[in-house]
Structures are given as C-alpha cells and as structure tokens.
Backbone as numpy.savetxt, mean C-alpha at the origin, in Angstrom:
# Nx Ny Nz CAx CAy CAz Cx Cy Cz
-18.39 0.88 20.01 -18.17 2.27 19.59 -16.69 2.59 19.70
-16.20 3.55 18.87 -15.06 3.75 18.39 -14.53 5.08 19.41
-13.80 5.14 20.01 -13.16 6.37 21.07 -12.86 6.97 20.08
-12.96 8.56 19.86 -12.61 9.50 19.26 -11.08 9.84 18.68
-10.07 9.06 19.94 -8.98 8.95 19.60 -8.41 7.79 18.38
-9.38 6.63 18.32 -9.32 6.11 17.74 -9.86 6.10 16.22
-10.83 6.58 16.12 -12.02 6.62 14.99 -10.62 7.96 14.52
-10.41 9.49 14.95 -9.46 9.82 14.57 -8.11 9.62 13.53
-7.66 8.13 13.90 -6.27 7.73 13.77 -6.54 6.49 12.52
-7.25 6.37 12.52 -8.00 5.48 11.76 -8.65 6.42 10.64
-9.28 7.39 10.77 -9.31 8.26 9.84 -8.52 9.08 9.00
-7.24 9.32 9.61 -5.85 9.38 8.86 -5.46 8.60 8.08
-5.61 6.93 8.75 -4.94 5.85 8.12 -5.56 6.17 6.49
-6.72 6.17 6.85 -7.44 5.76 5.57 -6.74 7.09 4.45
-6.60 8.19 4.70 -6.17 9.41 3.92 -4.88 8.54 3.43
-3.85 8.07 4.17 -2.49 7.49 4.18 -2.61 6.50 3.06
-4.10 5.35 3.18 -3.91 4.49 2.43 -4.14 5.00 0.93
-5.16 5.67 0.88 -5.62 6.80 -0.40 -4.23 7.23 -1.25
-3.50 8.05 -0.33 -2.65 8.47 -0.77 -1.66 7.37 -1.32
-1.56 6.67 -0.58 -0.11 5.25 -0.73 -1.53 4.84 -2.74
-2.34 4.63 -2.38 -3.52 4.11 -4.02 -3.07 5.20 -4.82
-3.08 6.77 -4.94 -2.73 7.44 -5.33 -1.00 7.26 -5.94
0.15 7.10 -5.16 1.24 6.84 -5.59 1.67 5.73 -6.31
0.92 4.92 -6.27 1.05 3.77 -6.90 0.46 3.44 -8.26
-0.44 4.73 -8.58 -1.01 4.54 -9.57 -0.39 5.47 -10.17
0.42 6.44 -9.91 1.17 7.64 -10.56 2.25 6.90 -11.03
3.00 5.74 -10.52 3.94 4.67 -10.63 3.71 3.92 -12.07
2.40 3.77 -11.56 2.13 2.79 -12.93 2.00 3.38 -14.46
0.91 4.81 -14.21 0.77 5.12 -15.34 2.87 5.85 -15.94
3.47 6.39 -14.78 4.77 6.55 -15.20 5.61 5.43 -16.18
5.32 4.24 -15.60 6.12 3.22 -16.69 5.33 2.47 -17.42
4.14 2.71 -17.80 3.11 3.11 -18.54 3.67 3.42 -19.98
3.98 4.55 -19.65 4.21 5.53 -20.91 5.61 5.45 -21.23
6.65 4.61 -19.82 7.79 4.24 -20.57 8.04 2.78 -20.96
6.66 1.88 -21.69 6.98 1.27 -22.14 7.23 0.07 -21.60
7.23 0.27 -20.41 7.10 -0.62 -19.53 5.66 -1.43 -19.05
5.15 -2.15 -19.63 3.61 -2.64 -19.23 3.46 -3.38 -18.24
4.54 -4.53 -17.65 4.57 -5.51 -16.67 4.73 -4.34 -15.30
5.94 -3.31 -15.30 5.77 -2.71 -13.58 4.55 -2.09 -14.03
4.23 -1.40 -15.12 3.29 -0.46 -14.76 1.85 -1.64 -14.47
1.81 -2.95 -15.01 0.86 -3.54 -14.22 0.67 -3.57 -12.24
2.24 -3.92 -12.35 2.21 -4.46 -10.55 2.03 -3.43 -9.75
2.42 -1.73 -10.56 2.09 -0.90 -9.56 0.40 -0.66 -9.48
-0.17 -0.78 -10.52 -1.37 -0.52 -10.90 -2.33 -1.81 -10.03
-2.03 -3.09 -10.01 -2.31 -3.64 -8.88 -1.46 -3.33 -7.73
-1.13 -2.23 -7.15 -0.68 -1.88 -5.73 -1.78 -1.07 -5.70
-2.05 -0.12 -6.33 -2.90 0.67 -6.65 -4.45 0.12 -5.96
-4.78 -1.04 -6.58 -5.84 -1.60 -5.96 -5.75 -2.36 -4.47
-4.75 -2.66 -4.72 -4.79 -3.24 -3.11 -4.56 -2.02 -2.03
-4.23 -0.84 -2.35 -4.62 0.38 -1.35 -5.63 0.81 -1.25
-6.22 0.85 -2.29 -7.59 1.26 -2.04 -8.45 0.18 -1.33
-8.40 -0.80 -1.88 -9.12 -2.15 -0.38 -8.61 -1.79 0.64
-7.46 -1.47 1.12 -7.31 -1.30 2.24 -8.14 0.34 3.45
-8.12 1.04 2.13 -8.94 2.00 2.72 -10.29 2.02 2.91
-10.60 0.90 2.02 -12.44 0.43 1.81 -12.33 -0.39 3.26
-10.91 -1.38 3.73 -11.64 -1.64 4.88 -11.40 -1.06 5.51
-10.97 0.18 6.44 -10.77 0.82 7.11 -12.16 1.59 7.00
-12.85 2.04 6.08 -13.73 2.66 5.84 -14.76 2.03 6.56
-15.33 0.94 5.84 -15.79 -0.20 6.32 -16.07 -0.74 7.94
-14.60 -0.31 8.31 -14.42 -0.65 9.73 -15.39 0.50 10.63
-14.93 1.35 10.65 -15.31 2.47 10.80 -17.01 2.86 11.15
-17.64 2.37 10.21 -18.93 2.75 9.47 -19.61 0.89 10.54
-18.97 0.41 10.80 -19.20 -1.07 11.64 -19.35 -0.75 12.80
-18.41 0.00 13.40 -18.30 0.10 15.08 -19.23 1.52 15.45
-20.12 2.00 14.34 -21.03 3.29 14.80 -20.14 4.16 14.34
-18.96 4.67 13.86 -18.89 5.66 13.94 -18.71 6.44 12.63
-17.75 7.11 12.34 -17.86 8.36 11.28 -16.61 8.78 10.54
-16.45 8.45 9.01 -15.71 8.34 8.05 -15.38 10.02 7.71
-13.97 9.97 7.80 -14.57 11.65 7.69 -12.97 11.81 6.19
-13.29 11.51 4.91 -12.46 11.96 4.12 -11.49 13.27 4.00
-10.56 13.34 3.99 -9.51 14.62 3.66 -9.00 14.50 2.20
-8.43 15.98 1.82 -7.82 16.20 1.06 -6.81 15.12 0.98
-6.63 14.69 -0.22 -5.19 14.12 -0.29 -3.88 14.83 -1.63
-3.07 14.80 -0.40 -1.88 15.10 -1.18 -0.97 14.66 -2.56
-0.36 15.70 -3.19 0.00 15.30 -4.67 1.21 14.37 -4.28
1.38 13.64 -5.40 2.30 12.79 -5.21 3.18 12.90 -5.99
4.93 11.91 -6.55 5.78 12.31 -7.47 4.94 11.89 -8.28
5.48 12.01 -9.74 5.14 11.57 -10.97 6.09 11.15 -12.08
7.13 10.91 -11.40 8.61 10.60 -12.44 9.42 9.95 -11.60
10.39 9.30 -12.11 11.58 8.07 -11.54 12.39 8.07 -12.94
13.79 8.09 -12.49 14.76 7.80 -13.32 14.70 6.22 -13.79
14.27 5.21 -12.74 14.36 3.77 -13.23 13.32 3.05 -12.46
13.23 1.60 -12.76 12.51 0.62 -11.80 13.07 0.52 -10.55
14.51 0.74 -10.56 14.99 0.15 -9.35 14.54 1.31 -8.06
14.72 2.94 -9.00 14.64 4.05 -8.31 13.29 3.56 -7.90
12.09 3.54 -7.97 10.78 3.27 -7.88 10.46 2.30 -6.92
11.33 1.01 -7.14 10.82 0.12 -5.92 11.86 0.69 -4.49
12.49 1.05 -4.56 13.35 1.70 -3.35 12.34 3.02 -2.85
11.91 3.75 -3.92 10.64 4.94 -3.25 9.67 3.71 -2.45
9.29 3.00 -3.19 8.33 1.75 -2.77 8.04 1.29 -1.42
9.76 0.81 -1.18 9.75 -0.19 -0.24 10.25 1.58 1.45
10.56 2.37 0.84 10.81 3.54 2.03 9.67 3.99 2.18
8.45 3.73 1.47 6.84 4.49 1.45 6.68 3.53 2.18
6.57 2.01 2.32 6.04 0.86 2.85 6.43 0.72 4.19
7.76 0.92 4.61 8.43 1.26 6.16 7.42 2.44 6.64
7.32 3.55 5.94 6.35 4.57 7.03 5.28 4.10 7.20
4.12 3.33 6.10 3.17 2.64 6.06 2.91 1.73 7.63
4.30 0.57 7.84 4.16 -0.22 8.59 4.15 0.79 9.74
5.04 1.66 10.00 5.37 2.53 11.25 3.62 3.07 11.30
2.88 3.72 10.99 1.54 4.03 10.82 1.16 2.95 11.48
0.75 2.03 11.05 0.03 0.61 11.32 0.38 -0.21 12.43
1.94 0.17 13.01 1.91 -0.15 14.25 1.83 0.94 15.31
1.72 2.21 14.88 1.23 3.05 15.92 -0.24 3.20 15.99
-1.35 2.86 15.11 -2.46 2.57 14.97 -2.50 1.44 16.27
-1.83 0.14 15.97 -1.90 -0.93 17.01 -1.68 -0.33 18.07
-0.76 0.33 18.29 -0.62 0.68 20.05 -1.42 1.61 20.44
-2.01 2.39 19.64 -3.12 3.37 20.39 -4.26 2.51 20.71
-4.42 1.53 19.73 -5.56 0.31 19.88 -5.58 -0.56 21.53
-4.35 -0.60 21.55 -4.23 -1.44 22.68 -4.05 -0.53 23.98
-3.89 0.60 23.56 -3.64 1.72 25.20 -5.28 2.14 25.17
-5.95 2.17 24.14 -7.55 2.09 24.67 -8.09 1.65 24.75
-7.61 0.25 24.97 -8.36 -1.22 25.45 -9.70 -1.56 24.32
-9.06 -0.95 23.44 -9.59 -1.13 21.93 -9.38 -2.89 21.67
-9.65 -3.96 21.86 -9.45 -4.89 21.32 -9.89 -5.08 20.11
-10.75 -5.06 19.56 -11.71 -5.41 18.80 -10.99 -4.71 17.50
-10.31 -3.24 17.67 -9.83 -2.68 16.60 -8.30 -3.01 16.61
-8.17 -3.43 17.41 -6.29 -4.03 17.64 -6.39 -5.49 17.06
-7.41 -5.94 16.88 -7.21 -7.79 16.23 -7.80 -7.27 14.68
-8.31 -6.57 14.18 -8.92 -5.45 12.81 -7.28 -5.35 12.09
-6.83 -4.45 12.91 -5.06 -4.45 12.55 -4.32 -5.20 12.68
-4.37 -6.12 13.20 -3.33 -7.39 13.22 -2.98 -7.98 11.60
-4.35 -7.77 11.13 -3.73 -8.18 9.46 -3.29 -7.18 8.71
-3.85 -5.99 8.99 -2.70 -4.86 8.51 -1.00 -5.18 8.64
-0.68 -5.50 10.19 0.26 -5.76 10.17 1.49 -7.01 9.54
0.28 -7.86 9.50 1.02 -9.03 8.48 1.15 -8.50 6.91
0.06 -8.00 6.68 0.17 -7.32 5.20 1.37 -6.87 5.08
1.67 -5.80 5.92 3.02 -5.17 6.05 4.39 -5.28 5.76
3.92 -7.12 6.43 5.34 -7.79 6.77 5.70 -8.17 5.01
4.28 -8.55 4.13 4.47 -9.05 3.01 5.05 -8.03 2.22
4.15 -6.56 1.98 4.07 -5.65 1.13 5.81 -5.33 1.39
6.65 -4.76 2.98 8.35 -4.95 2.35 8.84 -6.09 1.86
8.38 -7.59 2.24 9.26 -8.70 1.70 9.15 -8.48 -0.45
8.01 -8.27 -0.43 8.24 -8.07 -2.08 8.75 -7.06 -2.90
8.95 -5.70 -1.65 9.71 -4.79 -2.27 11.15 -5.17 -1.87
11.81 -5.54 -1.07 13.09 -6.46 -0.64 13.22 -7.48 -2.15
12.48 -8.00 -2.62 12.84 -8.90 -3.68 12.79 -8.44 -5.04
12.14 -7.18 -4.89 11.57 -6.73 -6.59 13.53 -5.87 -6.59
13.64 -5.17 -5.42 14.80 -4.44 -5.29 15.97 -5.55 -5.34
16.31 -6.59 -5.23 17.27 -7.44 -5.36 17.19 -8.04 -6.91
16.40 -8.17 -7.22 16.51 -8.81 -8.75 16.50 -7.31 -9.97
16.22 -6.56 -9.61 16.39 -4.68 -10.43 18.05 -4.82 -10.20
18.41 -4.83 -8.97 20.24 -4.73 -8.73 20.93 -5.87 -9.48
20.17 -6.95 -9.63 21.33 -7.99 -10.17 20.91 -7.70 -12.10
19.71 -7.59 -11.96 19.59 -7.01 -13.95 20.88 -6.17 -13.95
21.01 -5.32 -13.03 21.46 -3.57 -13.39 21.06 -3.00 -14.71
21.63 -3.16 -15.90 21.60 -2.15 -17.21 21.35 -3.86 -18.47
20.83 -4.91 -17.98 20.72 -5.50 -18.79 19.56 -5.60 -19.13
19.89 -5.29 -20.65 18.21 -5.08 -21.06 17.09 -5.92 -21.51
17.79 -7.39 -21.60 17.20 -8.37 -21.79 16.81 -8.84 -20.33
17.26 -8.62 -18.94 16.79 -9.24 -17.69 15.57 -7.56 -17.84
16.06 -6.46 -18.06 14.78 -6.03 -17.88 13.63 -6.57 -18.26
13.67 -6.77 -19.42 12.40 -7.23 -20.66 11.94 -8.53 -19.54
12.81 -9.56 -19.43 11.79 -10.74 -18.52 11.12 -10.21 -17.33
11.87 -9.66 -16.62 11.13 -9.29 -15.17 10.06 -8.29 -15.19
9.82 -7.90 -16.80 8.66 -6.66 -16.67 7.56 -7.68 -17.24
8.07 -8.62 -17.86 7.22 -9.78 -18.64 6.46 -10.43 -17.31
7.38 -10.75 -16.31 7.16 -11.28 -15.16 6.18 -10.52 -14.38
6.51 -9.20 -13.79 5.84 -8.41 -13.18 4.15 -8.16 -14.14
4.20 -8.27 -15.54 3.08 -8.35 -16.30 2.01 -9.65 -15.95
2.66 -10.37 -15.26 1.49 -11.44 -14.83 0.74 -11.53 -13.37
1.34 -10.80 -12.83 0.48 -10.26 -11.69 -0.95 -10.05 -11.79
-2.00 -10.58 -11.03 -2.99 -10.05 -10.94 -3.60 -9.57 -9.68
-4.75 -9.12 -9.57 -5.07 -8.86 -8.13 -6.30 -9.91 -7.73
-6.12 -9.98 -6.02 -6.80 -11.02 -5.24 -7.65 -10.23 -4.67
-8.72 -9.80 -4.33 -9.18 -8.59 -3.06 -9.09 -9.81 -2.12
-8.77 -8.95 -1.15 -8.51 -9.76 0.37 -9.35 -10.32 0.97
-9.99 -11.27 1.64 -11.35 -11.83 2.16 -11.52 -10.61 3.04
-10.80 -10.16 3.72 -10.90 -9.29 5.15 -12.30 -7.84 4.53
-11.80 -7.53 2.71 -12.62 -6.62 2.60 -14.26 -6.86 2.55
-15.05 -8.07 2.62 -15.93 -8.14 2.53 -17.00 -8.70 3.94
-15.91 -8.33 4.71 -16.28 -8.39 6.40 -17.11 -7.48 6.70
C-alpha cells in the first residue's frame, strides 16, 4: 500500500506527465502546419512516450491498492519561432521533468517506499536519455543554423523516428 504522501506525489507526476503528452503534441501539430513533417513526427512520438509514462504511473498506482485521482491539466504554448527555439523549450521542460522524478525518488526513499523507489529508478534513466537527445537535437539545429538544405535532412531524419512502448508499461 501506497502512503498518502506518496500515492499524492505520484498523482501529480502523472498530471506533469499528461501535461509534458500535451506539449509535445502542441509541438508537433505546430510544425505540422509549418511544413515540417519529420519534427512534427518526433514531437508527436514524444507525445506518446508521455502518455506511457503516465499509463505507468497510473498503472502503478492502481497495483499497490491505491487511487488515481486525475486533475485538470494546464494549457500549454502553441507557437515557436524555430526548431531550435522548440528543442531548447524541450530540453528546459525535460530538466524540471528530471527535477520532479528525482524528488519523487527521495520522498520514495524517506518513506521507506522501496518498492516505489526501484518503479522510479527507470524514470530516472529515462531522464538521463530524454536530455541526452535534446542536447543532440539542439547541437545539430545550431550547426544547420539558417541552412535550408541541413534543415530539409534533419527533418527527413527526425521523420524516421518511430515509437517503441517501453516493456516497463505492460508490468
């Protein structure tokens, strides 16, 4: 059974992850419509991989006895001057993300929560991945800068992305 403080914080997460599915899909359909089909794919698979993440949190939740309790979620932007502007929103959304996910861990571990502190341990590796690819999507946007032929490949590129659901969601 889930301590109240915990089932709590964990019930945020999940609003957090909603919201992070929510921004990412506002991302996508944004370069979407500019023509852009490859980011607006990769955000659109970010899109899905937040929402798994809230399915397992959900999931989790609904495992240890206790009680999923949905909130409102908040509006998000809906415009960016560029790709580069976008993965920099990206990768500064993904730092609060991790900060979340390791204060999740330490409440886990100050309530001798094990069971939900090894649950988050792959949150936290996720973490480590979800900035390393905004660190790289943001280094190759800076070296294109205004060239419009490195745009065209790397959206070609970002167009082959697909999504994996995570083994963790069918735990």
């Amino acid at each position: 059974m889930l301590s109240n403080k915990v089932q709590d914080a964990i019930n945020a997460q999940i609003n957090a992850e909603l919201w992070s599915a929510y921004l990412y899909l506002s991302m996508g359909l944004h370069f979407e419509a500019e023509g852009m089909p490859g980011i607006a794919n990769w955000f659109k698979i970010q899109f899905q991989e937040e929402q798994a993440h809230a399915t397992i949190f959900m999931n989790y939740i609904n495992q240890r006895g206790g009680r999923v309790e949905l909130k409102a979620i908040d509006a998000v932007p809906t415009a960016w001057n560029s790709p580069l502007e976008a993965f920099k929103a990206t990768l500064e959304h993904e730092q609060k993300v991790t900060a979340l996910i390791n204060n999740l861990y330490a409440l886990a571990e100050a309530e001798n929560d094990y069971a939900t502190r090894d649950r988050l341990a792959w949150f936290v590796s996720e973490q480590v991945e979800e900035e390393d690819n905004c660190h790289t999507l943001i280094d190759k946007f800076k070296l294109i800068g205004d060239n419009g032929m490195g745009l065209y490949m790397l959206d070609q590129e970002l167009g082959a992305r697909v999504y994996n659901a995570p083994a963790i969601l069918s735990e």
